[in-house]
N, C-alpha and C positions, 0 to 999 in steps of 0.2 A: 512016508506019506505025509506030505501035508495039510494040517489040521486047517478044513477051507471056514471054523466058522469062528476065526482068530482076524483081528484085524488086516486089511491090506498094509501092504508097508512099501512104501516106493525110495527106491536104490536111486543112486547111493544117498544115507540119510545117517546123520551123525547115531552114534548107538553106546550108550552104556552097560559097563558089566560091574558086579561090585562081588569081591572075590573075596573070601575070608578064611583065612589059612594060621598058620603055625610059624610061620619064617618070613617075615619082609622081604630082606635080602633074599633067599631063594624065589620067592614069588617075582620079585622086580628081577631078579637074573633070566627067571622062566619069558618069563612078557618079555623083555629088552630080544633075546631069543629069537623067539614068533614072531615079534613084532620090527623085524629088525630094520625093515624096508618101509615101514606105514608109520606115518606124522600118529604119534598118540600123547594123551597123556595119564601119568597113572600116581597118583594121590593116596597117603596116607588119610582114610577117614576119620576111624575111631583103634584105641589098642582096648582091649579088655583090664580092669584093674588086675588081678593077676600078670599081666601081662602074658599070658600065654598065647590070646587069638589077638588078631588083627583083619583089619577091613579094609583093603583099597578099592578104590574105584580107577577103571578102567573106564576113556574114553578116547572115541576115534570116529572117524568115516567108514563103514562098511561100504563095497561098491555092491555088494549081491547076497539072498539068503544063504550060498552055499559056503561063503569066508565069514559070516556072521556065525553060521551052525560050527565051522572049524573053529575058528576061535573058539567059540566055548568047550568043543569037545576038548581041544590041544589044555583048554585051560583046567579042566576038570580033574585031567588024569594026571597033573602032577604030584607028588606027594605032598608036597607040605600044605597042599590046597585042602580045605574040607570043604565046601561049596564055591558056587557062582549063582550069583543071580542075574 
C-alpha cells in the first residue's frame, strides 16, 4: 500500500540510490546486471578507511513507482549489498 502522505512524484523523473556494500566489483556486476537495458550511471562515492565498506551512487531515469520499488528491492537482496538508500 502506498504511503499517500509521502510526497507526489511524477514519472518518469531522474532518481537516485546510494548503495553501501562490501565488494564494488560485485555491486557494479549486480547493477550492470538489472540494469542492463537503462542509460545509468553508478559512481564510487566514499571507501571506508578500512577499507571494508564502500558507497556508490546509483543514478537513472525511473519511468514508474513500480521499477523505481524493483530496483531497490533487486538491489537490497544482493549479498555483498548492506543497505540502499
Amino acid at each position: 500500500m502506498r504511503d499517500k502522505t509521502g510526497p507526489e512524484i511524477e514519472y518518469p523523473t531522474r532518481w537516485g540510490y546510494r548503495i553501501v556494500g562490501t565488494s564494488e566489483t560485485d555491486i557494479r556486476a549486480h547493477v550492470l546486471e538489472l540494469l542492463a537495458d537503462v542509460e545509468h550511471e553508478l559512481v564510487l562515492a566514499r571507501q571506508s578507511s578500512g577499507g571494508r565498506y564502500i558507497s556508490l551512487h546509483l543514478n537513472l531515469v525511473v519511468q514508474d513507482e513500480v521499477q523505481r520499488l524493483a530496483i531497490f528491492e533487486h538491489l537490497v537482496q544482493h549479498e555483498a549489498v548492506r543497505f540502499v538508500v
